[in-house]
C-alpha positions as CSV (number, residue, x, y, z in Angstrom):
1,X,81.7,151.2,-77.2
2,X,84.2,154.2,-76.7
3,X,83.6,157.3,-79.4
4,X,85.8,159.6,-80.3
5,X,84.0,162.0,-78.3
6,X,85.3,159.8,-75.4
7,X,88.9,159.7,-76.4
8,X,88.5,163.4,-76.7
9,X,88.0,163.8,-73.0
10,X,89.9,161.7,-71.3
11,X,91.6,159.0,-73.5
12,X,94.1,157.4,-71.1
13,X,91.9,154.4,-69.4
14,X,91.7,153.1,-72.9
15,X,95.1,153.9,-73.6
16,X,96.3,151.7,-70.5
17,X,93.4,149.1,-71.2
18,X,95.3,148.2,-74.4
19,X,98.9,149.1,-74.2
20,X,100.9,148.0,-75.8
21,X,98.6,148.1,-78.7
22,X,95.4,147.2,-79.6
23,X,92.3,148.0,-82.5
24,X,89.9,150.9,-81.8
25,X,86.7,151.0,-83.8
26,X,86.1,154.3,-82.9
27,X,89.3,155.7,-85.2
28,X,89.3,152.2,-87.0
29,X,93.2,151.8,-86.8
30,X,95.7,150.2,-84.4
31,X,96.8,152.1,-81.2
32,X,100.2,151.9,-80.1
33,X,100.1,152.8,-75.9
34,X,103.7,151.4,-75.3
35,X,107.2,153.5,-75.3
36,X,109.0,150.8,-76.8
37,X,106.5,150.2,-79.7
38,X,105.7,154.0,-80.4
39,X,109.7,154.4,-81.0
40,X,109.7,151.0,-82.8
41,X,106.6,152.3,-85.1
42,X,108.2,156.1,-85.1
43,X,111.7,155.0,-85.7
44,X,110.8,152.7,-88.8
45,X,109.6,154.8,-91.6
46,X,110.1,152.1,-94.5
47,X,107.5,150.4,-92.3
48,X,105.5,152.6,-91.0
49,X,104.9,155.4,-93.1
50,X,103.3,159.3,-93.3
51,X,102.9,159.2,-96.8
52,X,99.6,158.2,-97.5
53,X,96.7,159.6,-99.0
54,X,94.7,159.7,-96.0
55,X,97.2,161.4,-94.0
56,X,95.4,164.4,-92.2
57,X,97.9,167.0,-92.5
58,X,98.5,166.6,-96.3
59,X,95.0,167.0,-97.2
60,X,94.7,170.4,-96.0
61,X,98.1,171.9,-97.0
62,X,99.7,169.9,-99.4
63,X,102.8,167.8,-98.7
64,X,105.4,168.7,-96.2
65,X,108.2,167.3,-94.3
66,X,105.2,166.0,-91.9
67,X,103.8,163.7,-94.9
68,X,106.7,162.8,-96.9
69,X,109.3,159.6,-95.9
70,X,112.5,158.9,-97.5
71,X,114.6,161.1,-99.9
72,X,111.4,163.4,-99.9
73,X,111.2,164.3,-96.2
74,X,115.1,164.8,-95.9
75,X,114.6,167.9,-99.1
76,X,111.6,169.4,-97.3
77,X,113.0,169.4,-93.4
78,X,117.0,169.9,-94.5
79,X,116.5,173.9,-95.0
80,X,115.3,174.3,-91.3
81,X,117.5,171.9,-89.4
82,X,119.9,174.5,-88.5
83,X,117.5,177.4,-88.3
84,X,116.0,175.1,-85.4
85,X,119.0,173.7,-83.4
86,X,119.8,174.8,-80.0
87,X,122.2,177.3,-80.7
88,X,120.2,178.9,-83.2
89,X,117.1,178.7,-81.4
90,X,118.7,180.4,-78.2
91,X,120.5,183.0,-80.3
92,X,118.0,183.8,-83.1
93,X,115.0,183.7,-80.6
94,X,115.7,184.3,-76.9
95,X,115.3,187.9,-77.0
96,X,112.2,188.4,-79.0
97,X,110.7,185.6,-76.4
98,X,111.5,187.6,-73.1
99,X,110.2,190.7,-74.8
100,X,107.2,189.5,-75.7
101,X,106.9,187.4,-72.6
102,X,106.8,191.2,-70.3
103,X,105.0,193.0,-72.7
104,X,102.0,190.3,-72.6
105,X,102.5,190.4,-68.6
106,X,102.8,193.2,-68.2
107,X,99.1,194.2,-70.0
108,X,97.3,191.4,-67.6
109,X,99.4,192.2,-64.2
110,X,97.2,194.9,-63.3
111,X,94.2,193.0,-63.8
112,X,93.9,190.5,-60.8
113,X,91.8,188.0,-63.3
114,X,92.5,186.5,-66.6
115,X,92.1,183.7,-68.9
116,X,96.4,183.2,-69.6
117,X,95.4,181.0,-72.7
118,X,93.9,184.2,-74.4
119,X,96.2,186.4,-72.7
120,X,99.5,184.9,-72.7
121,X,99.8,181.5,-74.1
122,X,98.2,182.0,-77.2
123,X,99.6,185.4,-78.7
124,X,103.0,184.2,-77.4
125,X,102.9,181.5,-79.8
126,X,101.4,183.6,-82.3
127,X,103.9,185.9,-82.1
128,X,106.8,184.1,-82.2
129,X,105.3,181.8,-84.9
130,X,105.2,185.3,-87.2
131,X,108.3,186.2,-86.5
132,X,109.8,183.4,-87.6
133,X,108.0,183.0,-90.7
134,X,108.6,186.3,-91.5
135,X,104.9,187.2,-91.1
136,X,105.5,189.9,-88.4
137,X,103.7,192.7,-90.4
138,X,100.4,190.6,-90.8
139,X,97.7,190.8,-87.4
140,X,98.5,188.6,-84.7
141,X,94.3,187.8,-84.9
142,X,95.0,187.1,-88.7
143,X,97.8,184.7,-87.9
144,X,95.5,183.1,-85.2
145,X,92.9,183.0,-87.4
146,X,95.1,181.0,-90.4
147,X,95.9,178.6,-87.2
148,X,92.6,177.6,-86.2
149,X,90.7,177.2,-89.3
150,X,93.6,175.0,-90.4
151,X,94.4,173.0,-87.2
152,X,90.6,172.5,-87.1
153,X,90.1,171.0,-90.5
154,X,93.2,168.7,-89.6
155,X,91.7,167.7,-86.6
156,X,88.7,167.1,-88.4
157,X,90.4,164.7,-91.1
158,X,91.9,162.7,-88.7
159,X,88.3,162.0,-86.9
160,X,86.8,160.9,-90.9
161,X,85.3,164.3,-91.8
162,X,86.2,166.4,-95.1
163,X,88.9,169.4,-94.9
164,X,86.7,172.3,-94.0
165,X,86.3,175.5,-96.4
166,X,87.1,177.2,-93.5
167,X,90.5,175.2,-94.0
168,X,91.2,175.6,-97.6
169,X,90.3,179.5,-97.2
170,X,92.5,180.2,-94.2
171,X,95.5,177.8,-96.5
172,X,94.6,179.7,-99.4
173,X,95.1,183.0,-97.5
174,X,98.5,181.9,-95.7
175,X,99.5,181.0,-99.4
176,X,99.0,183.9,-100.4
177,X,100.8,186.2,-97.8
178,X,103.7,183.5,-97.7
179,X,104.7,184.2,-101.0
180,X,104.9,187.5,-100.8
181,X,107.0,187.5,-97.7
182,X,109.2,184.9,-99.6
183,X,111.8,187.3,-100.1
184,X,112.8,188.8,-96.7
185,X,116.0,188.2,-96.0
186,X,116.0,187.1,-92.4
187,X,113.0,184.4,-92.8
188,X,113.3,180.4,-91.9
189,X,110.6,180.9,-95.0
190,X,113.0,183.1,-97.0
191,X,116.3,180.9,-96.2
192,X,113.9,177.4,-97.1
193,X,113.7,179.2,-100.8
194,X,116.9,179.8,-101.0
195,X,117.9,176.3,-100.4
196,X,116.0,174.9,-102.7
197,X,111.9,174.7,-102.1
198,X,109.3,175.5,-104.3
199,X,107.0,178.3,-103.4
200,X,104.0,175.7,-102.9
201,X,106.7,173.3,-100.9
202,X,107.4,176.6,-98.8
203,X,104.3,177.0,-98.3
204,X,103.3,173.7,-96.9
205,X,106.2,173.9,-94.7
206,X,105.1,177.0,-93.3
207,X,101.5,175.9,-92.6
208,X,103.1,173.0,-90.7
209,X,105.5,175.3,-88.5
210,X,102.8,178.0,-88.2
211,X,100.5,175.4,-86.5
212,X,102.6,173.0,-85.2
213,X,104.5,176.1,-83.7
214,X,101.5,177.5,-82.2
215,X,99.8,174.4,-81.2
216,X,102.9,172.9,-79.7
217,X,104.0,176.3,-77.4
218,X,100.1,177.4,-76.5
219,X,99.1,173.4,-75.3
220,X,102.4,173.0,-73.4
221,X,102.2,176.1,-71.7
222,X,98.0,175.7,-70.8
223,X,98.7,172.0,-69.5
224,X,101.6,173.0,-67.7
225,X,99.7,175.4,-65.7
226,X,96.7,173.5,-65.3
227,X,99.1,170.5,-64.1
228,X,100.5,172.9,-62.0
229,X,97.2,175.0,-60.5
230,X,95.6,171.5,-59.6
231,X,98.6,170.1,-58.0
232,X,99.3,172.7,-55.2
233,X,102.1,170.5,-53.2
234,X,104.0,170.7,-56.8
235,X,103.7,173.9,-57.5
236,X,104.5,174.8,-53.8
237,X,108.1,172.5,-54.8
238,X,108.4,174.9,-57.9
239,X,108.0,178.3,-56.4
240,X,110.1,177.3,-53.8
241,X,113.0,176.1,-56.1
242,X,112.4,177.6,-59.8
243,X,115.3,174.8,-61.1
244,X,112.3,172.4,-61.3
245,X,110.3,174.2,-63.7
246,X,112.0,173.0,-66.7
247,X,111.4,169.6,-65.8
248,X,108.0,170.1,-64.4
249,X,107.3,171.3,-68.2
250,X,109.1,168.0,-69.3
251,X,106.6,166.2,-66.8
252,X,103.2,167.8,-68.0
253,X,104.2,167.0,-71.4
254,X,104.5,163.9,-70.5
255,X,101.0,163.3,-68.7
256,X,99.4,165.4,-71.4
257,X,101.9,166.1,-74.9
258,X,100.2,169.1,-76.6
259,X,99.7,166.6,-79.8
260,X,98.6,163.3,-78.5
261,X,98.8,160.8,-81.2
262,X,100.8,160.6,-84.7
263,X,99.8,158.5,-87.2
264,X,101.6,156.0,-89.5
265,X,100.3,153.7,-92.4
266,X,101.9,150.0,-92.7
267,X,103.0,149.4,-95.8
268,X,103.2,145.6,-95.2
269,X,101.8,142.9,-93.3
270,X,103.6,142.6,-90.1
271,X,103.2,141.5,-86.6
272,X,103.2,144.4,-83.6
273,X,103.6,142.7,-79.9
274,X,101.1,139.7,-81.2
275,X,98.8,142.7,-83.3
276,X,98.4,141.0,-87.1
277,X,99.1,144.2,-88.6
278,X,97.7,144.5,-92.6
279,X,99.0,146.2,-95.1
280,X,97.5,150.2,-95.2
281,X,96.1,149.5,-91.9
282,X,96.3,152.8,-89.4
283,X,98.7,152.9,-86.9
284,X,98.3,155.5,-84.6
285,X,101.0,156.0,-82.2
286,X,99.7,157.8,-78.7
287,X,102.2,160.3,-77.3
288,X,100.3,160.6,-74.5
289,X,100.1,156.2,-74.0
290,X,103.4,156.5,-74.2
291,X,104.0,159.0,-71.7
292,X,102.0,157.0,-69.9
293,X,103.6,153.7,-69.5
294,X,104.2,151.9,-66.5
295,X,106.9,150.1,-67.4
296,X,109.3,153.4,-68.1
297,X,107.5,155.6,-65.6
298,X,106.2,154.4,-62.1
299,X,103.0,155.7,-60.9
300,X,102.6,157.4,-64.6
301,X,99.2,158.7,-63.7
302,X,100.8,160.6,-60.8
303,X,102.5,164.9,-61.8
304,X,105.9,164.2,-59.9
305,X,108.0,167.6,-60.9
306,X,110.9,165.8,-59.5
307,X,110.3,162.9,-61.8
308,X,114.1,161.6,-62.7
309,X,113.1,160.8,-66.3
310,X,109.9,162.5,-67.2
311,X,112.3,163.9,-70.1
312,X,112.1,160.6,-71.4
313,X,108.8,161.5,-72.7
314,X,107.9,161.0,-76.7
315,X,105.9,164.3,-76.5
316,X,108.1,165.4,-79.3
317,X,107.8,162.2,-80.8
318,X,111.0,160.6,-82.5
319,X,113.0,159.4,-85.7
320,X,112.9,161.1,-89.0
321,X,109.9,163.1,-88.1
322,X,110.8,164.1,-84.3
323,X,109.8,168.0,-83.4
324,X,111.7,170.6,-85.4
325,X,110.4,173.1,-83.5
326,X,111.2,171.5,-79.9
327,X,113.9,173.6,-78.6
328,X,111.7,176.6,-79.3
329,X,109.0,175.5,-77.7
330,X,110.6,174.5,-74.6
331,X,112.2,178.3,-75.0
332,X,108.8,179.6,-75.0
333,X,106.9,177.4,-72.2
334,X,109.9,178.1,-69.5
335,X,110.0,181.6,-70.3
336,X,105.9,182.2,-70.4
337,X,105.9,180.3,-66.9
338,X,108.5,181.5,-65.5
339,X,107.5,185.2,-65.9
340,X,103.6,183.8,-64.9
341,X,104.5,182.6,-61.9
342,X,107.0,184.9,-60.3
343,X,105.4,188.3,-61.4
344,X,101.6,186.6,-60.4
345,X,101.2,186.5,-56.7
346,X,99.5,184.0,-54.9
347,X,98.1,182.7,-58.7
348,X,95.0,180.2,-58.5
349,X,92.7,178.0,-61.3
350,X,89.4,179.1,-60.8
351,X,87.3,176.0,-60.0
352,X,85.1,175.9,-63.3
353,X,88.2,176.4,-65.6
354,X,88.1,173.0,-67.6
355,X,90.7,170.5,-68.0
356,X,93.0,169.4,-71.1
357,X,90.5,167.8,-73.8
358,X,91.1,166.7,-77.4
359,X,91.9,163.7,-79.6
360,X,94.9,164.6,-81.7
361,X,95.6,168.5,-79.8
362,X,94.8,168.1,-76.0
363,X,95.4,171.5,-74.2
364,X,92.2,173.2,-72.0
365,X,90.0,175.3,-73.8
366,X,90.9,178.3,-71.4
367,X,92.8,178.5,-68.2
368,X,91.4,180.6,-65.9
369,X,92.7,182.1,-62.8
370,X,93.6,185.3,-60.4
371,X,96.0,186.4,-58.3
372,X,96.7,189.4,-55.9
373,X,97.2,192.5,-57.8
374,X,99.8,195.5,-56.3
């Protein structure tokens, strides 16, 4: 029988075993593996739902605009909408990124060695996370430390254990310096107040940016290397023409999306591709299954960074709830890799640096490699 532990190392033969959806004891819910199905499930909210007590997210900080449906969701995600388009994502945070992106290279380009999720991937998403939350006077190591107390406890919920204390105390403590930052002027926190939030609906919101924002950026930005590192005819493509890196990012987010599975409650009995589908049942949709499918992508198993539609990926997922924070994160990931692999001679994955892993976050653990030093 497959275990969670299992689908935490390498989920996709299952995945493709049951696509286009099928029951899996080991998270007792429905898996949807198929594109089609995953934007039928995603796209269909009344059907479908987030809002549901067991929802992981919402146990550990509240409700949000990732656990709320309907009239709900639209108050809660309206305030950043704008904040997060494409024009204000380019002009509010392209700077700050390429600024951050040297200084973070710059400290590990003399080194020769270095693990880039410690050194680069994860403070660049810490960082810009802050920023925008108007958190930038609090520690980066504070920030990071909010992150993975939380994102652990979620993870944790979602595999049938109990939110953490670690997870209410680091919640507790982002509540805390939240609201007291709720008055800077130039804040996506600040200007979601303003609109109409409540400091606790604020704060939810916040929790979800902070690790969704720092989940999303550090996992693409690992998996992209990793994809990368252990594909040297690719990568050999991309250093020779840099155009391809945007869509090589698009392609490892499609292999591996830095969150691999959403879930949805049914609210009624219905039928999914021949799946008798009961009322509350879980339906988990799997980004990665999707990203997956050989029906939308040929030889999906295979990293193609010329891949014509690997931006046809559901990484981001879709409908009402698709990735605020998508725009940015792409920002971030190009930028990081960009500046990694031109200013990084000759870079290289050491052979014991581990792969992605995880069942709802799936990024490596570290990504270890070296280069040629001046």
């Amino acid at each position: 029988m497959t275990t969670v532990a299992d689908l935490e190392r390498d989920p996709h033969a299952l995945l493709a075993s049951i696509r286009p959806v099928g029951w899996v004891d080991a998270l007792d819910g429905w898996v949807v593996t198929s594109r089609e199905l995953a934007m039928q499930v995603m796209r269909d909210p009344a059907t479908f739902t987030v809002d549901d007590p067991r929802f992981s997210t919402a146990q550990v900080v509240g409700p949000s605009m990732l656990s709320l449906d309907g009239s709900a969701h639209a108050a809660h995600r309206a305030p950043f909408e704008h904040p997060f388009s494409l024009a204000q994502t380019r002009a509010r945070f392209t700077t700050f990124v390429e600024e951050e992106t040297d200084r973070l290279v710059s400290l590990i380009e003399p080194l020769g060695a270095a693990d880039l999720r410690r050194t680069v991937a994860g403070p660049l998403s810490v960082a810009v996370v802050a920023h925008s939350l108007g958190l930038a006077q609090t520690e980066a190591a504070t920030v990071l430390g909010w992150y993975q107390d939380i994102s652990s406890s979620v993870s944790g919920v979602s595999a049938g254990h109990p939110v953490t204390a670690e997870g209410a105390a680091a919640f507790a403590r982002l509540h805390a310096h939240v609201a007291g930052s709720i008055d800077q002027a130039d804040s996506l926190i600040a200007e979601a107040a303003r609109a109409g939030l409540g400091t606790d609906e604020v704060v939810a919101n916040a929790a979800v940016l902070m690790f969704g924002g720092i989940e999303t950026t550090e996992g693409m930005i690992t998996n992209a290397l990793w994809h990368l590192l252990t594909n040297p005819s690719q990568l050999a493509l991309v250093l020779a023409d840099m155009s391809l890196l945007p869509n090589a990012v698009e392609e490892s987010l499609r292999l591996e999306p830095a969150a691999a599975v959403v879930d949805r409650y049914a609210t009624r009995d219905v039928e999914l591709a021949g799946a008798s589908i009961k009322r509350g049942d879980l339906v988990t949709v799997s980004l990665a299954g999707a990203g997956r499918d050989p029906a939308v992508f040929p030889d999906p198993d295979v990293f193609d960074v010329r891949r014509s539609n690997a931006r046809r990926h559901l990484a981001f997922a879709s409908g009402p709830h698709i990735c605020l924070g998508m725009h940015l994160a792409r920002l971030e990931a190009v930028t990081a890799l960009t500046a990694l692999l031109t200013r990084l001679p000759d870079l290289r994955l050491d052979p014991g640096s581990p792969p992605p892993r995880g069942l709802v976050f799936r990024k490596p653990t570290a990504v270890d490699v070296s280069w040629t030093a001046a």
